[in-house]
C-alpha positions, 0 to 999 in steps of 0.5 A: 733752213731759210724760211721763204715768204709768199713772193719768193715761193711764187718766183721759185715757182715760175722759174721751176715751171719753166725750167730756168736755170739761176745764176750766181747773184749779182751784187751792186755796190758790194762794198756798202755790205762791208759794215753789215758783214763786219757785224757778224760774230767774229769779223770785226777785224775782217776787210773787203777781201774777206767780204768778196771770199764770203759772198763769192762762196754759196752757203745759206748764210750767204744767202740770209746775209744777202737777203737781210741787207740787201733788197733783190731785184731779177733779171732775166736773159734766154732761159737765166734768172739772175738774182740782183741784190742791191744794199744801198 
């Protein structure tokens, strides 16, 4: 379980109260998350294909690789928060 810390709770908060919907993040300059994703254990050999797979699909694993090599931005349009994570 991912531990939030006092700003992500605060966020978390405000979209709840009210009743924001969140989109699927948005990654700029994905590819610069290449070297970090190839670190994990077992994907020395992966490549961008394996990448886009991996954060195209929700898991919390996603969501802590994200939140590690990456800073996180959100934008919001009508009643949608985007989360938007940049690694650079």
């Amino acid at each position: 379980m991912m531990s939030f810390g006092i700003v992500d709770r605060a966020i978390y908060f405000v979209i709840k109260t009210l009743n924001m919907k969140v989109s699927v993040p948005n990654i700029i300059n994905c590819s610069q998350l290449l070297p970090a994703f190839r670190a994990l254990p077992g994907n020395a050999d992966k490549g961008a294909e394996d990448l886009y797979r991996f954060l195209t699909t929700p898991s919390g694993e996603r969501d802590a690789f994200l939140k590690r090599n990456g800073r996180c931005s959100f934008q919001y349009q009508n009643n949608i928060t985007i989360p938007v994570y940049d690694p650079s």
